[in-house]
VEXBALO-471098 format. One record per residue (C-alpha): x, y, z. Coordinates in steps of 0.5 Angstrom, whole numbers, padded with zeros to 4 digits. Layout:
// VEXBALO-471098
> c1/c2/c3
> X/Y/Z
...
END
This chain:
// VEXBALO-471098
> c1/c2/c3
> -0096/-0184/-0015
> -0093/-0184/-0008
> -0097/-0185/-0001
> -0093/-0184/0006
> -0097/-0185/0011
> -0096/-0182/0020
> -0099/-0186/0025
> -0106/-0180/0027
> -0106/-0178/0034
> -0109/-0182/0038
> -0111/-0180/0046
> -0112/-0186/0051
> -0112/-0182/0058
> -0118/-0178/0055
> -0124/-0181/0058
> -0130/-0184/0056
> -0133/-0178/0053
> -0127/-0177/0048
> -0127/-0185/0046
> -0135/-0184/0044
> -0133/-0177/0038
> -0134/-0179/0031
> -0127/-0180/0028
> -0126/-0174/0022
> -0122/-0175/0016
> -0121/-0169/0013
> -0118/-0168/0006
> -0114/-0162/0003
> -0112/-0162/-0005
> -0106/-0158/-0007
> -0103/-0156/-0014
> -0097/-0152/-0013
> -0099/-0148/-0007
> -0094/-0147/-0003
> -0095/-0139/-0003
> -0102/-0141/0002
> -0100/-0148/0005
> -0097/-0148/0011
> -0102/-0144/0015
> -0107/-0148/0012
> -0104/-0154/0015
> -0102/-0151/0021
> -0110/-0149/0022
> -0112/-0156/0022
> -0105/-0159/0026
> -0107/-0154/0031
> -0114/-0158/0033
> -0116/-0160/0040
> -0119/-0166/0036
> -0117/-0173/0038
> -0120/-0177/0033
> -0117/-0174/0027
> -0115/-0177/0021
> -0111/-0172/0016
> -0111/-0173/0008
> -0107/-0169/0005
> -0106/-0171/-0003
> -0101/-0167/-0007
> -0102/-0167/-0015
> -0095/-0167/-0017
> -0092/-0159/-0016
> -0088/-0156/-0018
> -0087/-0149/-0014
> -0084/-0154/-0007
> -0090/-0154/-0004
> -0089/-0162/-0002
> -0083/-0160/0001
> -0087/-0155/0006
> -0091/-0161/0007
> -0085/-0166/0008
> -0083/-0162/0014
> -0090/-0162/0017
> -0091/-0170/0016
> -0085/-0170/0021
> -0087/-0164/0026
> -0089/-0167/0032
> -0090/-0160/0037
> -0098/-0159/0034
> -0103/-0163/0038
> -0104/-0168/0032
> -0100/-0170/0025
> -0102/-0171/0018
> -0104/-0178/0017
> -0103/-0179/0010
> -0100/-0175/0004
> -0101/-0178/-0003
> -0097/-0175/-0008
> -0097/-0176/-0016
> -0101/-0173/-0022
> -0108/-0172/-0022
> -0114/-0171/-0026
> -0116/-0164/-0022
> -0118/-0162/-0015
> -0124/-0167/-0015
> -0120/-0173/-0017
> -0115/-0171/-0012
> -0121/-0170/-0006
> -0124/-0178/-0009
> -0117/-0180/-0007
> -0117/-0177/-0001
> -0123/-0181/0001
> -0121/-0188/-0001
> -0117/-0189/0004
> -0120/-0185/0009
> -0123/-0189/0016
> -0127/-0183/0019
> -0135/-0184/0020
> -0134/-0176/0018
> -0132/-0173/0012
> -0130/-0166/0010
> -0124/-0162/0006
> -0121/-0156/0007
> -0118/-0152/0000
> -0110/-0151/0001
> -0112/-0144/0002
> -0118/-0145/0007
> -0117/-0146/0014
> -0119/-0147/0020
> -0122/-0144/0026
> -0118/-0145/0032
> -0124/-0151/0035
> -0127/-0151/0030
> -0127/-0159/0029
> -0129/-0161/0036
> -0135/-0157/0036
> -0137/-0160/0030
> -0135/-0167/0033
> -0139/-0166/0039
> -0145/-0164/0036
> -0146/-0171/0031
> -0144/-0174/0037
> -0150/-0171/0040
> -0154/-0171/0034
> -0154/-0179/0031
> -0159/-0176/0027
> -0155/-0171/0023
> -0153/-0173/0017
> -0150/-0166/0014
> -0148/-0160/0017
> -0147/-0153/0014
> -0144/-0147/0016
> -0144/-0140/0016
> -0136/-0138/0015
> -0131/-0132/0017
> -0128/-0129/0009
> -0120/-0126/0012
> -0118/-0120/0006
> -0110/-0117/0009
> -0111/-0120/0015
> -0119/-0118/0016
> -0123/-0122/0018
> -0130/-0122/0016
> -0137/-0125/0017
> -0139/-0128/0011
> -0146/-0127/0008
> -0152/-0130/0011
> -0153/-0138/0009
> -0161/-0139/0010
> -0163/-0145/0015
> -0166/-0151/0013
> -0162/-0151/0005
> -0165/-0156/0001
> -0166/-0160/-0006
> -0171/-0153/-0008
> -0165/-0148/-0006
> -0159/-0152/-0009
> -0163/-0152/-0016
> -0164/-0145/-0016
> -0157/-0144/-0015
> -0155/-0144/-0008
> -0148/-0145/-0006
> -0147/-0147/0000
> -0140/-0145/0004
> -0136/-0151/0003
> -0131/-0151/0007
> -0135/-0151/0013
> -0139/-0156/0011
> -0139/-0164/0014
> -0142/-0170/0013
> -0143/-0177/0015
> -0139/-0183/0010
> -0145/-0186/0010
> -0149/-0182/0006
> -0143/-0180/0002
> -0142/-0187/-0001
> -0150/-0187/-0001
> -0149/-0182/-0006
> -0143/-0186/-0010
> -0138/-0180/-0007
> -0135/-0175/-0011
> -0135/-0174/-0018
> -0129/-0173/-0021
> -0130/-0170/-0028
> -0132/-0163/-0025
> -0127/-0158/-0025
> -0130/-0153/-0021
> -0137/-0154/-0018
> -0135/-0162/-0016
> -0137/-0159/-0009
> -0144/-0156/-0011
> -0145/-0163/-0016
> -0145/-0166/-0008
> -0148/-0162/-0004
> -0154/-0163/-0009
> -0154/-0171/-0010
> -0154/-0171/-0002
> -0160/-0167/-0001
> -0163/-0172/-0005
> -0162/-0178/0002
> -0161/-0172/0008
> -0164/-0167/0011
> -0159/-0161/0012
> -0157/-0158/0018
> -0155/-0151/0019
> -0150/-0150/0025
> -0150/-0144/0029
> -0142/-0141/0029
> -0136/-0140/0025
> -0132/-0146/0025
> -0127/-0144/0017
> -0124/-0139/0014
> -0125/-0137/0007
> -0118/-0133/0004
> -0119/-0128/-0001
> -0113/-0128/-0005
> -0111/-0125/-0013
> -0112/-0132/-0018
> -0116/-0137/-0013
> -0121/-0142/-0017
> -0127/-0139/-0013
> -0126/-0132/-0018
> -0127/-0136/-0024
> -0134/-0135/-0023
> -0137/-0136/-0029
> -0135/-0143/-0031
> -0137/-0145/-0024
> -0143/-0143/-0026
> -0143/-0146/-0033
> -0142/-0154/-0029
> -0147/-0152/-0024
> -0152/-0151/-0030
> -0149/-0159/-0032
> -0150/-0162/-0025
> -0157/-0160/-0025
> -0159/-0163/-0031
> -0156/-0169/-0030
> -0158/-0169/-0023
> -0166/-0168/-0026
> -0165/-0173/-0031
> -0165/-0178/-0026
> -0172/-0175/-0022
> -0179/-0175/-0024
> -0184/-0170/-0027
> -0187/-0170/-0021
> -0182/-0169/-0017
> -0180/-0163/-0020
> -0187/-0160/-0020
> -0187/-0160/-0012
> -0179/-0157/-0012
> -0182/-0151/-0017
> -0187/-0150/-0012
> -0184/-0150/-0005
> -0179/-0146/-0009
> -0185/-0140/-0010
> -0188/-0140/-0003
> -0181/-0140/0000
> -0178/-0134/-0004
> -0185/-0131/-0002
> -0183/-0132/0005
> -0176/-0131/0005
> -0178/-0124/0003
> -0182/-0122/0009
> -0176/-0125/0013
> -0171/-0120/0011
> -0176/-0115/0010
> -0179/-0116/0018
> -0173/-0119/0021
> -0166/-0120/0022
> -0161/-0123/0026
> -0158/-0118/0032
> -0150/-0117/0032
> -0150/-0120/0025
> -0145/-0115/0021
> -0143/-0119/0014
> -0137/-0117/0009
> -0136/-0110/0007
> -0135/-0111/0000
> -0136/-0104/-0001
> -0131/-0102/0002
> -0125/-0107/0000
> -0119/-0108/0001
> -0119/-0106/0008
> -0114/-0101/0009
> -0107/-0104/0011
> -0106/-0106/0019
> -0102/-0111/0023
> -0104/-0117/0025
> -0102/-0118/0032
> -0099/-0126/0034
> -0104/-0130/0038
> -0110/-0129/0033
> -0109/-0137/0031
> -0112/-0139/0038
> -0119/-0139/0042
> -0123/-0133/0044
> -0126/-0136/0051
> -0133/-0133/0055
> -0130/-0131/0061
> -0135/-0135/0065
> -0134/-0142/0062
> -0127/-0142/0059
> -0131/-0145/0053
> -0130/-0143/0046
> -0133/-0137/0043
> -0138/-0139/0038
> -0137/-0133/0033
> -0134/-0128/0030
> -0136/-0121/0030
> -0132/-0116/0026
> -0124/-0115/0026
> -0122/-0107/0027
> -0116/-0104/0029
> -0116/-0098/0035
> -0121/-0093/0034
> -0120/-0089/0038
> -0114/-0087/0038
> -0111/-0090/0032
> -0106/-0096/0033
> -0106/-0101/0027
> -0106/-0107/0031
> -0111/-0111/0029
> -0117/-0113/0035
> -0122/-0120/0033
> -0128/-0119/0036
> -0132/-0126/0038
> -0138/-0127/0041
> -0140/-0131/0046
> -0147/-0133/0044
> -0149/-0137/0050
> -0148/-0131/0055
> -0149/-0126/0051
> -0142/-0122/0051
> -0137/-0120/0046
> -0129/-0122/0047
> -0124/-0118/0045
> -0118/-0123/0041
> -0113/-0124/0042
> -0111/-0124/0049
> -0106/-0116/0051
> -0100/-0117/0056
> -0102/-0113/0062
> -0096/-0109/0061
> -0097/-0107/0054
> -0104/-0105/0055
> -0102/-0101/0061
> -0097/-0098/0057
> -0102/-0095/0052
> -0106/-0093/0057
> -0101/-0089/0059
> -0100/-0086/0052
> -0107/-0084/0050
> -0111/-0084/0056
> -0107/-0078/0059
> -0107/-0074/0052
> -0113/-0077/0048
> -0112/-0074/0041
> -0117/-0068/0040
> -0119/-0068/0032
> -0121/-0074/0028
> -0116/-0078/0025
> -0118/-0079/0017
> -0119/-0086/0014
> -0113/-0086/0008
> -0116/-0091/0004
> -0121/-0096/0004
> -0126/-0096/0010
> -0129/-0102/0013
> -0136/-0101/0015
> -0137/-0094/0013
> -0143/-0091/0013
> -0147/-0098/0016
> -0154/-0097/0017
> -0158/-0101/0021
> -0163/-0097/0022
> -0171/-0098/0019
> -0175/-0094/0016
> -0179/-0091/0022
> -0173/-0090/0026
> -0170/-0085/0021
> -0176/-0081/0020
> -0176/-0081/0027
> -0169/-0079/0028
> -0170/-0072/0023
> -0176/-0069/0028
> -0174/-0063/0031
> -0174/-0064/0038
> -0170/-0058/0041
> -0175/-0054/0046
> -0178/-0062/0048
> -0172/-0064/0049
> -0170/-0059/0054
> -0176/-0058/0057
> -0177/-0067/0059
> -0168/-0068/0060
> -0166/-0061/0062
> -0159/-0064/0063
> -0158/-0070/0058
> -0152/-0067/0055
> -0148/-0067/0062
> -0144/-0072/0065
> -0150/-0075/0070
> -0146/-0080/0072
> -0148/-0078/0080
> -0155/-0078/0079
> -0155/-0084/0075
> -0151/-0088/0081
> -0156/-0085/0086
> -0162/-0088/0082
> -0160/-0095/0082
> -0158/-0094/0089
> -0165/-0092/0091
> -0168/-0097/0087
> -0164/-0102/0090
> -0165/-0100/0097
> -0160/-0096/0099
> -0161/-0091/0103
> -0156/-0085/0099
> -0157/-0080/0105
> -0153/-0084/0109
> -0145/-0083/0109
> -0143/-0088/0104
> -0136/-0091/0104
> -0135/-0091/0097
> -0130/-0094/0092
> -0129/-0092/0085
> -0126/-0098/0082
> -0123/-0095/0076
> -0123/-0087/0078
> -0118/-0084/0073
> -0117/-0078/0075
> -0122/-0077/0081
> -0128/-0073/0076
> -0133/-0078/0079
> -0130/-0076/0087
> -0130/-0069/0085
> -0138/-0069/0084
> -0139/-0074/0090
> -0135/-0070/0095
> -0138/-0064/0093
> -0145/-0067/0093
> -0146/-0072/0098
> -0144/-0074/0105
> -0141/-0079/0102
> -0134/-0082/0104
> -0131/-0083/0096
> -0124/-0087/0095
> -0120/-0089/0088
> -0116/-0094/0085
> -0113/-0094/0079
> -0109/-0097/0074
> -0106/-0091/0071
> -0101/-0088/0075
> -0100/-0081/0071
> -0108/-0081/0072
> -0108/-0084/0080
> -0104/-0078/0081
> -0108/-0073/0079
> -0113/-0075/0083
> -0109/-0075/0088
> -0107/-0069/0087
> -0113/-0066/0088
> -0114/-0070/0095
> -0118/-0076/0094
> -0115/-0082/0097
> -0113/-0086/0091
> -0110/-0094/0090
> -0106/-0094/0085
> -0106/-0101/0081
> -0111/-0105/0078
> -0118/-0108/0080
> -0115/-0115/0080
> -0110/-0113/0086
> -0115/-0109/0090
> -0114/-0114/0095
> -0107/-0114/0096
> -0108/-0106/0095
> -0114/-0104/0100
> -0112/-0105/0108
> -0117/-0111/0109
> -0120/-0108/0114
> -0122/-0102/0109
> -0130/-0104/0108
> -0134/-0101/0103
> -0142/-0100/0103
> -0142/-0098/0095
> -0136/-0101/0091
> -0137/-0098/0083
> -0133/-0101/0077
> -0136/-0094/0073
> -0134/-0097/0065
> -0128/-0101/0068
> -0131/-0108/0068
> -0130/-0108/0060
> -0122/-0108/0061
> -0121/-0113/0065
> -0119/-0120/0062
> -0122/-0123/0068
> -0129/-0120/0070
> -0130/-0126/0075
> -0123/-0125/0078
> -0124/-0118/0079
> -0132/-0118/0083
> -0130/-0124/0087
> -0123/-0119/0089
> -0127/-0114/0091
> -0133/-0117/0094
> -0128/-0119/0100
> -0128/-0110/0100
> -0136/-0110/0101
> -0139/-0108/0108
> -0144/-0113/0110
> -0150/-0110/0107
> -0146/-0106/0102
> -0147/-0107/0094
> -0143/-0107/0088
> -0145/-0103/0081
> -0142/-0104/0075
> -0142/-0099/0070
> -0141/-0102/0063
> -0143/-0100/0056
> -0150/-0105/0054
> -0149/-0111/0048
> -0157/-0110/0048
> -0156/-0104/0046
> -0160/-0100/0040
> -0155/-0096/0038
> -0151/-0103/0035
> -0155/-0103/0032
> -0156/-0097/0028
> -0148/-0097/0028
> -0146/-0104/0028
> -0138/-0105/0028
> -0138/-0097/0028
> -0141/-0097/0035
> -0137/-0093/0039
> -0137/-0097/0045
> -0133/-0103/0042
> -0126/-0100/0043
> -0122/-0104/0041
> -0116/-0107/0045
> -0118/-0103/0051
> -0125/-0105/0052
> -0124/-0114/0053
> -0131/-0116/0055
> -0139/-0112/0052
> -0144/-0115/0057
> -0151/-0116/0054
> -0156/-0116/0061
> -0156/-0124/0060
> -0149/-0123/0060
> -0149/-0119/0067
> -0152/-0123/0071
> -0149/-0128/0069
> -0143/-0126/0071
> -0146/-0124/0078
> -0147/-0132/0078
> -0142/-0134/0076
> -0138/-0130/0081
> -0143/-0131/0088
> -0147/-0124/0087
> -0154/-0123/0088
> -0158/-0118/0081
> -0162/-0113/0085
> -0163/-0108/0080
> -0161/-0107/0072
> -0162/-0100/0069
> -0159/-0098/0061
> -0157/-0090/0060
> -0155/-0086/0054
> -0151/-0080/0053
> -0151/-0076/0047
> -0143/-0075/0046
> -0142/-0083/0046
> -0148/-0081/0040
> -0144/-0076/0037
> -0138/-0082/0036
> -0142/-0086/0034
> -0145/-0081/0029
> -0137/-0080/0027
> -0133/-0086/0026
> -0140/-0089/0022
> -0138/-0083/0018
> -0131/-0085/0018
> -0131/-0092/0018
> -0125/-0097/0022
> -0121/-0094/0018
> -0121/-0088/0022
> -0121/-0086/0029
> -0125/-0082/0034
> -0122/-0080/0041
> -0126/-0078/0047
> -0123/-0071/0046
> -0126/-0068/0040
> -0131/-0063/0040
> -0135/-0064/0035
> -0139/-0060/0029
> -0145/-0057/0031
> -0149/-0062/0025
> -0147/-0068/0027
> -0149/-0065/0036
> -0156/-0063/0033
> -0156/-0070/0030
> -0155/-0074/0036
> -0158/-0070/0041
> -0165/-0073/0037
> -0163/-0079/0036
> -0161/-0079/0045
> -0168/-0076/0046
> -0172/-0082/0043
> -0167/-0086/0046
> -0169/-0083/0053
> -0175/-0083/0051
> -0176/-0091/0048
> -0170/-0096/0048
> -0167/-0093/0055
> -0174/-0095/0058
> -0174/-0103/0055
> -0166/-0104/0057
> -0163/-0101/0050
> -0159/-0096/0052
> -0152/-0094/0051
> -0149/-0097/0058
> -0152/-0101/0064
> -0152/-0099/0072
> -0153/-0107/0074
> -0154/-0107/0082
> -0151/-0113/0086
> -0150/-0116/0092
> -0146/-0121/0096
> -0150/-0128/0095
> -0148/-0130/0102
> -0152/-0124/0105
> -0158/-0126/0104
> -0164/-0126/0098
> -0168/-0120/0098
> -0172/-0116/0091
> -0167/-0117/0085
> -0169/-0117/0077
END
């Protein structure tokens, strides 16, 4: 055996708060992985964790992959290095881990498989909480499983895992789980003679001396390929059997008894949770429908998907999905941002390549349905419970017609109007008006037939600025960020509305400090914007048709808009959810579909699929758009500055 080791990063500049983090050993075992290890190393080296210490042990292969790790040992354009790689036969990956953890310094320990990685970020948010959290002895996570550059939630890891879970076979997600060395070596460290459960023989030997604690968040990714140990399931099994009866060899009668009934009233409890309850925005691993069909991955997804009201990073991911609307390959990562309830498009687009796109479908959209060709990803999703679907099959034609005689037009107009009068605004007066986002001038076209008001635009897409100029609207073309520059500064508006624009844009805070220098003193700015709240996700999950991935960049929850208005100094005067039964009829579609296929805002659809979402938009109207669970938000805000005054 040989042991070569590199100093481990180390920063000294960054303050007293980084000194107190808890050093991290993580180790990676490998045998003949050359096939998956560079991404594995590079998803650790990458980490923005100074008080990491990296292990990787090698047992002896064959197939170059030590030369792959000779070559990162000396890289030095990562924030960290590999601090120690031990080379030489071993007795099995358990053997080559328990190495590992012989020369390993950290307070807290974990190992990541040659073909795991980890989540951009990952380790410091795992660091900072055992330094906010002395208590903690161990932690667990839910994980992200990639498939052909797929990426997907893992199934549901249950809080509060114990003893009585892991008799009954539990198997926690390893490569998202962390403890202290303490408790580690209270438990006398990894058992070497296991060749595949070594890592459910420690988990159950720790939850004899710590509590577990389950960490909201992604934090690892677990790889499906052809060959991996982690598909030889049934002699996994079969050493899980052995560790459990080694380990109640070693506990009384007793104790077993009490394990046997909080094992019955906690199946019992269980039960009722998931038959009651469950997790918004929670969209697990389609195995149905694998493997995903093919799709690129587009470069940058190794990096962190940010808020745009912090910077911080995102604490989980949500689904993966290529263009469903008008059928680009590329793949789009959505995350979400759970403090502030809003989901982020990932990775980042250069403004010029997004334009470009813009300009390729939105002019001329796509007027029929694009087909899956293989496998679909979430094909036929159902949140819906079963009051719902009954619900959702009354007929409800003439009622319909007689309570929402208008509901399958555009009623953008009336909306607008609506909020504006709940938010004091007197609409009979003539408003100097500005569409952010007007595309080709629709919304100018009803306000200048309609009202006295006096509308302008602007708009980033050239060929359509140019169509509603061509109708006589005065259009800006650009986009929301450069308003400033673009609009005359002494051009003031009493209403400035993002109408479904906000979402597009990468820095929502950016754009409404712009544009609040256009505002009039008492003026007011709408944002129109499809709602993260809404039931429809719901019944849909990743097939909603409000993703719209790349384009739509951000989906705000109702916490999310208002703090978003903070955040940019505006005052919340009035939220209002909407729905619209067409949105519904893509839905309806690309559900049927699944993400591999794509439905565009052209296509005219068949009479089963109208009927069906004109119900389902009545009962929306009727229930979920009045508890603030519709399709798309009207939220009302003014400038901070001007003063307090009735506000949600």
């Amino acid at each position: 055996m040989t042991v070569g080791r590199q100093a481990s990063s180390a920063v000294t500049s960054a303050g007293s708060a980084m000194a107190s983090l808890p050093r991290i050993t993580v180790v990676t075992p490998v045998l003949n992985g050359a096939a998956h290890i560079a991404e594995t190393l590079e998803s650790v080296l990458r980490q923005d964790y100074p008080e990491l210490e990296y292990i990787v042990a090698d047992g002896g292969s064959t197939d170059g992959t030590l030369d792959i790790i000779r070559r990162y040992e000396t890289r030095d354009d990562f924030p960290q290095r590999i601090s120690l790689v031990i080379s030489g036969p071993d007795r099995g990956m358990y053997d080559a881990i328990a190495r590992g953890f012989e020369h390993a310094s950290g307070d807290i320990y974990c190992y990541l498989n040659a073909d795991d990685l980890f989540e951009c970020g990952g380790l410091r948010s795992v660091g900072e909480y055992f330094m906010q959290h002395p208590e903690t002895q161990v932690i667990y996570h839910e994980d992200i499983v990639q498939v052909d550059g797929w990426k997907f939630p893992n199934v549901r890891q249950p809080g509060n895992v114990d003893t009585v879970d892991l008799l009954k076979g539990h198997i926690l997600f390893q490569d998202g789980v962390f403890w202290r060395r303490s408790v580690f070596e209270a438990v006398g460290g990894m058992r070497r003679d296991l060749k595949l459960a070594g890592d459910f023989d420690l988990w159950l030997r720790l939850s004899s001396r710590a509590s577990f604690v389950r960490r909201s968040g992604h934090v690892s990714c677990f790889r499906m390929h052809p060959g991996q140990l982690s598909s030889r399931m049934d002699r996994y099994q079969r050493e899980m059997e052995q560790s459990i009866a080694d380990f109640l060899a070693t506990v009384s009668i007793g104790k077993r008894a009490s394990w046997t009934l909080q094992s019955l009233f906690r199946n019992t409890y269980r039960k009722l949770a998931r038959k009651w309850g469950s997790e918004r925005l929670f969209f697990p691993i389609d195995f149905r429908n694998l493997p995903p069909p093919t799709a690129t991955v587009p470069p940058g997804t190794e990096e962190i998907a940010r808020s745009p009201i912090d910077g911080k990073p995102a604490e989980r991911l949500l689904f993966t999905a290529p263009d469903t609307r008008f059928g680009e390959r590329e793949l789009n990562h959505i995350y979400l941002d759970e403090r502030h309830g809003i989901a982020i498009t990932h990775p980042h687009i250069a403004a010029d390549r997004l334009d470009a796109l813009y300009q390729k479908h939105y002019s001329s959209p796509p007027m029929e349905l694009k087909l899956p060709e293989t496998t679909s990803p979430y094909r036929q999703f159902d949140g819906k419970r079963f009051w719902e679907k009954l619900l959702f099959r009354l007929p409800v034609g003439i009622l319909s017609r007689i309570l929402f005689p208008g509901a399958g037009s555009d009623n953008t107009l009336q909306e607008l109007i609506t909020v504006l009068e709940r938010s004091n605004v007197d609409t009979a007066t003539p408003l100097r008006f500005l569409d952010v986002g007007c595309f080709e001038g629709h919304l100018l076209d009803q306000i200048r037939s309609n009202t006295g008001w006096k509308p302008s635009g602007l708009e980033p897409n050239k060929l359509a600025a140019d169509t509603a100029k061509g109708k006589g609207h005065q259009v800006w073309c650009g986009h929301a960020e450069d308003a400033g520059a673009l609009i005359p500064r002494e051009q003031k508006f009493d209403v400035i509305h993002l109408g479904q624009s906000i979402e597009h844009v990468d820095d929502p805070v950016g754009v409404l400090v712009h544009l609040k220098r256009l505002l009039a003193p008492r003026g007011v700015l709408v944002v129109s914007t499809p709602n993260l709240d809404s039931r429809e996700i719901d019944w849909f999950g990743p097939t909603w048709a409000h993703w719209h991935p790349p384009y739509h960049r951000h989906v705000f929850s109702g916490k999310g808009l208002h703090a978003l208005a903070q955040k940019a100094g505006f005052l919340p005067l009035h939220l209002q959810t909407f729905s619209n039964p067409y949105w519904t009829c893509m839905s309806l579609a690309q559900n049927r579909l699944g993400l591999g296929g794509s439905v565009s805002h052209a296509v005219h659809f068949d009479r089963r699929t109208t009927r069906e979402a004109r119900r389902i938009n009545f009962w929306k109207k009727i229930i979920w758009d009045r508890l603030d669970k519709g399709d798309y938000c009207l939220f009302v805000m003014k400038d901070a500055a001007a003063g307090d005054s009735r506000h949600v």
